[in-house]
KEROTOR-751191 format. One record per residue (C-alpha): x negated, y, z; residue in one letter; residue number from 1. Coordinates in Angstrom, 2 decimals. Example, Ala and Ser with C-alpha at 12.3 -4.5 7.8 and 13.67 -1.06 7.14 Angstrom:
KEROTOR-751191
+---------+---------+---------+---+-----+
|       u |       v |       w | r |   k |
+---------+---------+---------+---+-----+
|  -12.30 |   -4.50 |    7.80 | a |   1 |
|  -13.67 |   -1.06 |    7.14 | s |   2 |
+---------+---------+---------+---+-----+
***
This chain:
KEROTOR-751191
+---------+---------+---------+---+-----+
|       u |       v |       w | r |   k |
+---------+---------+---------+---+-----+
|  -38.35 |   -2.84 |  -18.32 | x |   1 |
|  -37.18 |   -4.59 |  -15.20 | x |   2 |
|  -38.38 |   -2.51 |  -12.00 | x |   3 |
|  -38.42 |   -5.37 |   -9.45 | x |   4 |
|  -34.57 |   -4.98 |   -8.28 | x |   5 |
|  -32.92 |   -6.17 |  -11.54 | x |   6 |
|  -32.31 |   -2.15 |  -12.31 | x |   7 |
|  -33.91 |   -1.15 |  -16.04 | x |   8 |
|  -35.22 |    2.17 |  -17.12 | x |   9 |
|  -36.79 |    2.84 |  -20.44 | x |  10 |
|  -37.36 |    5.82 |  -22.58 | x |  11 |
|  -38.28 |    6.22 |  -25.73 | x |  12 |
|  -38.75 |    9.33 |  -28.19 | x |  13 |
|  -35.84 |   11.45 |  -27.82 | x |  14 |
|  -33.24 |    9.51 |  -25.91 | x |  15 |
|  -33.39 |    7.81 |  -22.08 | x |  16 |
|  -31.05 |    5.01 |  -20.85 | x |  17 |
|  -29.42 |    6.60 |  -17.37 | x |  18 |
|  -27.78 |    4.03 |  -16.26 | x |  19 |
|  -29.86 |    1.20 |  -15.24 | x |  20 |
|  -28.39 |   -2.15 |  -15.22 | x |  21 |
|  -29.27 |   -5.29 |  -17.47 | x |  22 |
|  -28.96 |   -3.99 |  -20.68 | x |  23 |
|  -27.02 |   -5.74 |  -23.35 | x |  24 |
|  -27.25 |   -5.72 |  -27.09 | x |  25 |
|  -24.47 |   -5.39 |  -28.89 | x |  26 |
|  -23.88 |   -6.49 |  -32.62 | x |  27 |
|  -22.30 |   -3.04 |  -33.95 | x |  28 |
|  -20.73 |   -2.57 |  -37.80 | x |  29 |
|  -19.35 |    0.74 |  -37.04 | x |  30 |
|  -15.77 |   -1.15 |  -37.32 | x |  31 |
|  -13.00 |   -0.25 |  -34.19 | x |  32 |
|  -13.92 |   -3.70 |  -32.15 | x |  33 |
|  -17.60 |   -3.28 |  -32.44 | x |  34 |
|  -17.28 |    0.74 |  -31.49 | x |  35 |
|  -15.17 |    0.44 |  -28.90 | x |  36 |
|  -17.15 |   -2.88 |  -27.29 | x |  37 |
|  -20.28 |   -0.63 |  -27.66 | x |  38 |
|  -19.12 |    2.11 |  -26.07 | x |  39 |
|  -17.24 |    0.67 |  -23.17 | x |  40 |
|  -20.85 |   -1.39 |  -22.78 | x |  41 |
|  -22.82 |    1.99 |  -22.74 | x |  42 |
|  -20.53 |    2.80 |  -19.25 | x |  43 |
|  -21.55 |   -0.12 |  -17.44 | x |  44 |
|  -25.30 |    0.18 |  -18.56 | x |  45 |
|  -27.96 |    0.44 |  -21.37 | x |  46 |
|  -26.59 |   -0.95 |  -24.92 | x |  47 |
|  -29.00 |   -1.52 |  -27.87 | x |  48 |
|  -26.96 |   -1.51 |  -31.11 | x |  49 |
|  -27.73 |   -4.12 |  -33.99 | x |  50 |
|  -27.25 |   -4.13 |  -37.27 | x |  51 |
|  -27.84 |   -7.39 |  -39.02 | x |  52 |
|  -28.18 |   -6.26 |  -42.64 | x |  53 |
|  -27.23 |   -9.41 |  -44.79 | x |  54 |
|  -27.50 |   -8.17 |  -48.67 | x |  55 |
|  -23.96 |   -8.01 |  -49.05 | x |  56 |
|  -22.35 |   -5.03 |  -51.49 | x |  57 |
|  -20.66 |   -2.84 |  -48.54 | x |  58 |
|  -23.57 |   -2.69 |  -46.18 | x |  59 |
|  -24.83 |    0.74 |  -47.49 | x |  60 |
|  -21.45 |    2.29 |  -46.60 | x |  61 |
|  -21.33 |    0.60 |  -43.16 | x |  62 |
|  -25.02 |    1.96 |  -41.91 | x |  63 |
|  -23.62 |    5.42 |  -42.68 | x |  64 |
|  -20.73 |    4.99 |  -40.80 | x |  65 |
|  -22.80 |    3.58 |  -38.11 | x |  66 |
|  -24.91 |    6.79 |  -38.27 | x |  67 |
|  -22.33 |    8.78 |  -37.69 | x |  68 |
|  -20.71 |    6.82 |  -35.45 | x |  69 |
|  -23.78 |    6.80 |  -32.97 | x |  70 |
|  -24.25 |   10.67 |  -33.28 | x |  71 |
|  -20.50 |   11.04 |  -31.62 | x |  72 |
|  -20.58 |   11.95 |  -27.80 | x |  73 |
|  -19.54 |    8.12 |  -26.34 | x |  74 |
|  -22.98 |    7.22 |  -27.83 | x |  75 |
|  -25.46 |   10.10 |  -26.51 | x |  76 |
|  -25.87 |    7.97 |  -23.36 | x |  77 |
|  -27.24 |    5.01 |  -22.33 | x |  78 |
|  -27.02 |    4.49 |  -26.19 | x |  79 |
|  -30.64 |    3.27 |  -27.82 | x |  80 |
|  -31.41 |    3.84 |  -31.73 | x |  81 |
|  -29.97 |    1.30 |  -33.49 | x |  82 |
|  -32.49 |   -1.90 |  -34.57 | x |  83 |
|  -31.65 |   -2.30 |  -38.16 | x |  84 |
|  -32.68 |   -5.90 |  -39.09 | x |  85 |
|  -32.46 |   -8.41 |  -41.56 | x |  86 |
|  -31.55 |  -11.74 |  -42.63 | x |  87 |
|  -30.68 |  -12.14 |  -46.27 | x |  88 |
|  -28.09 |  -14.51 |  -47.76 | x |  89 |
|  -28.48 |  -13.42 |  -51.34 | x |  90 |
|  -30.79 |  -16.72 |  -51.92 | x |  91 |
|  -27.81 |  -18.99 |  -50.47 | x |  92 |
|  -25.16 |  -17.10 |  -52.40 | x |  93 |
|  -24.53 |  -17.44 |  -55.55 | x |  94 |
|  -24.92 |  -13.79 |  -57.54 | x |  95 |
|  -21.62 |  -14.07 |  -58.48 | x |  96 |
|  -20.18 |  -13.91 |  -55.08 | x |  97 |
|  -18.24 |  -10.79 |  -54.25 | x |  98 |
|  -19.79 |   -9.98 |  -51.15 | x |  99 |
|  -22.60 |   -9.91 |  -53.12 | x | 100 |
|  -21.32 |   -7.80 |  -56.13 | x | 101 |
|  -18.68 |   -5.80 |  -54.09 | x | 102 |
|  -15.71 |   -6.93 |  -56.28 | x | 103 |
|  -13.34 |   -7.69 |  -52.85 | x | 104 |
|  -10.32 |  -10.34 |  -53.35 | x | 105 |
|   -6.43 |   -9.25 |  -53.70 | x | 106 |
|   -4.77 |   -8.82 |  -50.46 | x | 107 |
|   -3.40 |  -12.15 |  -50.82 | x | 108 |
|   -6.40 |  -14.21 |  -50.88 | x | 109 |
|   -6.49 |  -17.55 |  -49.39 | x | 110 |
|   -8.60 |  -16.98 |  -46.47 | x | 111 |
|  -10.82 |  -19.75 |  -47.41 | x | 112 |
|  -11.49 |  -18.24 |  -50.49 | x | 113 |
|  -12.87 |  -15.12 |  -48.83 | x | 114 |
|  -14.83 |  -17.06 |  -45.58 | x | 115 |
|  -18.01 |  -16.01 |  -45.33 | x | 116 |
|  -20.01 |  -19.45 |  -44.95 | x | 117 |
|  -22.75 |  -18.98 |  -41.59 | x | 118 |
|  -21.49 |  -15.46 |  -41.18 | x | 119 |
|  -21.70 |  -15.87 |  -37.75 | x | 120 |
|  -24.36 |  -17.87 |  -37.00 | x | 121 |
|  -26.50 |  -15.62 |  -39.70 | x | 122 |
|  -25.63 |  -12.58 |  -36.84 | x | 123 |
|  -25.86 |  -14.58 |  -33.77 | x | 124 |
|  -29.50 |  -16.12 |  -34.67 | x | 125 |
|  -31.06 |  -12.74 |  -35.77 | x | 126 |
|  -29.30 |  -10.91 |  -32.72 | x | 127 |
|  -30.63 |  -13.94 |  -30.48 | x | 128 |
|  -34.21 |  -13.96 |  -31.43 | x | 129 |
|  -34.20 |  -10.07 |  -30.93 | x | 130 |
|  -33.11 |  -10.31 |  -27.56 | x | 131 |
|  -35.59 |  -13.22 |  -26.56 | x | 132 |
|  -37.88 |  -11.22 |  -27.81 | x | 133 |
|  -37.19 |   -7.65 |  -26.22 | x | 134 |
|  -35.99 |   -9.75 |  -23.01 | x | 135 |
|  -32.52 |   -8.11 |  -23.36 | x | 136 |
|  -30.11 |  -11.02 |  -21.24 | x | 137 |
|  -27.14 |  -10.31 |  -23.25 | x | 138 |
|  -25.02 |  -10.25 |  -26.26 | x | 139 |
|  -22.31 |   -8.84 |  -27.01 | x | 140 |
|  -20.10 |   -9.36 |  -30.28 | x | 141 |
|  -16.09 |   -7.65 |  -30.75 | x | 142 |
|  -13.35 |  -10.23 |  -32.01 | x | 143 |
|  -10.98 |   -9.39 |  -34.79 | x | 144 |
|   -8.01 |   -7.32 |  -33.65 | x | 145 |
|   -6.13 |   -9.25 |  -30.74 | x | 146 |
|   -8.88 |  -11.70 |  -29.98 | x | 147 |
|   -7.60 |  -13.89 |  -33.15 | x | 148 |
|   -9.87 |  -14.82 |  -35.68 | x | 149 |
|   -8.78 |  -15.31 |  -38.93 | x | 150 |
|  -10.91 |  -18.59 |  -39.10 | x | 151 |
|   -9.86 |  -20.01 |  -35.71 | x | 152 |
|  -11.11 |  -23.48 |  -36.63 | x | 153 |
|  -14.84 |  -21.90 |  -37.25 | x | 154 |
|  -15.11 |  -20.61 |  -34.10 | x | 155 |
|  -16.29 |  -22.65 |  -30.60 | x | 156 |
|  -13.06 |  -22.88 |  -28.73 | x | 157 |
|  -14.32 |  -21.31 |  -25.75 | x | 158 |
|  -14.52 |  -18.29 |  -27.73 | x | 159 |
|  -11.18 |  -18.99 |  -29.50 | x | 160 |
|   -9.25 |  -20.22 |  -26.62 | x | 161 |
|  -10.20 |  -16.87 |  -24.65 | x | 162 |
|   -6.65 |  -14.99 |  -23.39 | x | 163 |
|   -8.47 |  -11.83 |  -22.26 | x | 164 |
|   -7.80 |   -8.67 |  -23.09 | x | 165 |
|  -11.00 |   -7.45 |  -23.12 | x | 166 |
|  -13.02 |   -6.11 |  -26.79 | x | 167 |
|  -15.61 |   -8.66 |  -26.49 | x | 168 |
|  -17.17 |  -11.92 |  -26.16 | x | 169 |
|  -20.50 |  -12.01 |  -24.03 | x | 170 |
|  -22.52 |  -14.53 |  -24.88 | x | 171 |
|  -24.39 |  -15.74 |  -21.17 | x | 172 |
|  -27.78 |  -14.88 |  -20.17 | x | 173 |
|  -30.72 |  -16.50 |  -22.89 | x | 174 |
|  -32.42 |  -17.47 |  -20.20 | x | 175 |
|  -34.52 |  -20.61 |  -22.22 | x | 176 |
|  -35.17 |  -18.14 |  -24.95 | x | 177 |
|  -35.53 |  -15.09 |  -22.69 | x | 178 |
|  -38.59 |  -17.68 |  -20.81 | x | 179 |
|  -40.51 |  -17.47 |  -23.81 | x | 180 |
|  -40.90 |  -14.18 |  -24.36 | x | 181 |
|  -44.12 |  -12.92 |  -23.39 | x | 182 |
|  -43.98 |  -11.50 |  -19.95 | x | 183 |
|  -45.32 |   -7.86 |  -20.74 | x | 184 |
|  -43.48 |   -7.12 |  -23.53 | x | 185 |
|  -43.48 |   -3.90 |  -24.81 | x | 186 |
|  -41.06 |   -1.09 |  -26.14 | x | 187 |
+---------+---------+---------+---+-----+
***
């Protein structure tokens, strides 16, 4: 919780944030963007991993590597347990789909024929409410390698128009969701 000069410190079971800026949450899949975004967060202050679990066939495989993944030494600091949480498109895909059934496309796939529909927003909402309601200020999400997406026209273009080098796209302070959290919230 804040401490009155915008500095956080919070611990909980077994692990304790040392650094104590605003902490930022950070939508992790145990992929190389979302690793190396969470780890370069965890030097500049206290990260809190999400995993948005959506139904889909390879998620089982991807929480293991996450596991794993958080036990390595970049992640023993400033590092919180990972918030597993939830938000199922299995009853707006169709059971055939294969995300849902793990069958993936050829390499050579027309990318429309592989787009995830509300991917994006799916993640974004359930990583937004968490933060509103934790009163975390911050997002944080990793790109597809070289800041490219390969659905540039589904993305805002202030996230696709970004030149930067760096592994991530912060999305600003929630401050009107952030207001309506309850001001003693607790950990």
């Amino acid at each position: 919780m804040p401490n009155g000069d915008g500095f956080w410190a919070l611990g909980v079971g077994s692990w304790e944030l040392r650094v104590t800026r605003q902490p930022t949450a950070v939508l992790l899949s145990a992929g190389l963007d979302s690793a190396v975004l969470a780890a370069a967060a965890a030097r500049e202050g206290p990260v809190h991993p999400l995993y948005v679990s959506t139904g889909l066939a390879w998620e089982r495989a991807e929480l293991a590597a996450l596991d794993r993944l958080l036990a390595t030494a970049p992640f023993r600091v400033n590092v919180a347990p990972v918030a597993r949480l939830s938000f199922t498109v299995e009853d707006v895909f169709p059971a055939t789909h294969w995300a849902l059934r793990g069958t993936p496309p050829a390499f050579d796939t027309a990318d429309e024929d592989v787009y995830l529909t509300g991917r994006n927003v799916v993640l974004l909402s359930k990583a937004a409410i968490y933060c509103a309601q934790y009163r975390i200020g911050r997002i944080a999400l990793g790109p597809l390698a070289g800041g490219a997406s390969a659905f540039p026209g589904r993305l805002p273009a202030s996230y696709a128009a970004s030149s930067d080098s760096k592994p991530a796209r912060t999305v600003r302070t929630l401050s009107a969701m952030r207001s309506a959290a309850p001001a003693s919230t607790s950990w």
